[in-house]
C-alpha positions in Angstrom: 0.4 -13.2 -0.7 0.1 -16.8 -2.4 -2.2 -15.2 -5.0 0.3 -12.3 -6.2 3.1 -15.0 -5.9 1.0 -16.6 -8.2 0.2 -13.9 -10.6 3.9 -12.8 -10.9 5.0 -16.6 -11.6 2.5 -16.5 -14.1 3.5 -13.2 -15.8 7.1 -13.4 -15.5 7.2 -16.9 -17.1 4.8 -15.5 -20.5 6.7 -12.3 -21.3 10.4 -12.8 -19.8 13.1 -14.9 -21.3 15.6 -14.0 -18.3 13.9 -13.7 -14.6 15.9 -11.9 -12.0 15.7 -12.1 -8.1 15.2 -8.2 -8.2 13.0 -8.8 -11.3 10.7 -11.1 -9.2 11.0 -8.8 -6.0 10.0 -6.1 -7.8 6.8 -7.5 -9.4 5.9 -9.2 -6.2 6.1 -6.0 -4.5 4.0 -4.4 -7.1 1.5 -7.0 -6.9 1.1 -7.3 -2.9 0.6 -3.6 -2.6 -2.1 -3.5 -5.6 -4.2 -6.3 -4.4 -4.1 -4.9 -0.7 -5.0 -1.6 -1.8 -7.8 -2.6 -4.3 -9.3 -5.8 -2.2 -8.6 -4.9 1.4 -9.1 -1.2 1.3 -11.0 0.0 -1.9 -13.3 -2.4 -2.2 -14.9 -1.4 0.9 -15.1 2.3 0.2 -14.8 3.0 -3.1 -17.9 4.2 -4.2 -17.6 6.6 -1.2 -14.9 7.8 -2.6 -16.4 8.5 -5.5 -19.6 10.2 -4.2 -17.5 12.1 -1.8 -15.1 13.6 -4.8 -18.0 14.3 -7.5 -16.5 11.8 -9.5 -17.4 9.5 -12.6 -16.4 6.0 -12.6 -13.6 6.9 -15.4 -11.9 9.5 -13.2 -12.3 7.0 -10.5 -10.2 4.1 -12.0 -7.6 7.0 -13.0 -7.2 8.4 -9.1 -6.9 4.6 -8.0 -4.1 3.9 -10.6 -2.4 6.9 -9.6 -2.7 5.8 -5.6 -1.9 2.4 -6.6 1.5 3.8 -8.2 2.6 6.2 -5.6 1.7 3.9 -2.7 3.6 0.6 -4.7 7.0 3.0 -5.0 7.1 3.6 -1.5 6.3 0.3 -0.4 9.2 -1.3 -2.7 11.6 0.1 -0.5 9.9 -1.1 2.8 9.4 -4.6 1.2 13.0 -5.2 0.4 13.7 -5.7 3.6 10.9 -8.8 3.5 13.3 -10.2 0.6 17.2 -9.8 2.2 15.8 -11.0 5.7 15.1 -14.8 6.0 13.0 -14.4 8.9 10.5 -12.3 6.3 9.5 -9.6 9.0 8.5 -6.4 7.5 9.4 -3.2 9.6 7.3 -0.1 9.3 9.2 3.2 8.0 11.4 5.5 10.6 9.5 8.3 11.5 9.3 11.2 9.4 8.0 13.9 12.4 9.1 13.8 15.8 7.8 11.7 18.6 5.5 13.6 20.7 6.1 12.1 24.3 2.9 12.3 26.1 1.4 13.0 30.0 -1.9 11.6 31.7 -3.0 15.3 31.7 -2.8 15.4 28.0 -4.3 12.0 27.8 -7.2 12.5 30.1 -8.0 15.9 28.2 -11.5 16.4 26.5 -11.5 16.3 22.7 -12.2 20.2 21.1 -15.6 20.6 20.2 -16.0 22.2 16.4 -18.9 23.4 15.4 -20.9 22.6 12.1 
């Protein structure tokens, strides 16, 4: 976090004259997300990734801009709540599907075997 506060400080003060708070949300969101993504996450795996997709390492910056971007404009939304709350506690998404209440039978049942 202190390092994408950083980065947007940075930026916003060499190319903007005025500087919003939604401005300076909006980077900061940007920025969190891309760092986690690209040093928590892809760092680890991407040249699995790669191998796994037949790709080259052109393609392979493309496909993470692209995640990058989708994954940062769903997160703004989720982060916003980080910015109008003073205790700064960010809350994971409502569902989207339907809870799926479960039993000790259903726990305590094997896994399906597939075959390969």
């Amino acid at each position: 976090m202190k390092t994408a506060a950083q980065t947007v400080f940075t930026d916003l003060e060499a190319y903007c004259r005025s500087i919003t708070p939604s401005k300076v949300e909006q980077c900061f969101s940007k920025q969190l997300v891309e760092r986690v993504i690209r040093h928590c996450f892809l760092a680890r795996v991407r040249e699995g990734i790669a191998l796994e997709r037949g790709q080259s390492a052109e393609q392979q910056v493309d496909w993470e801009k692209e995640l990058v971007a989708d994954v940062s404009a769903r997160a703004e939304t989720m982060l916003k709540s980080f910015f109008r709350k003073r205790d700064g506690a960010i809350r994971a998404p409502e569902r989207l599907t339907r809870r799926r209440m479960m039993t000790m039978d259903e726990l305590n049942k094997g896994l399906p075997v597939t075959e390969v």
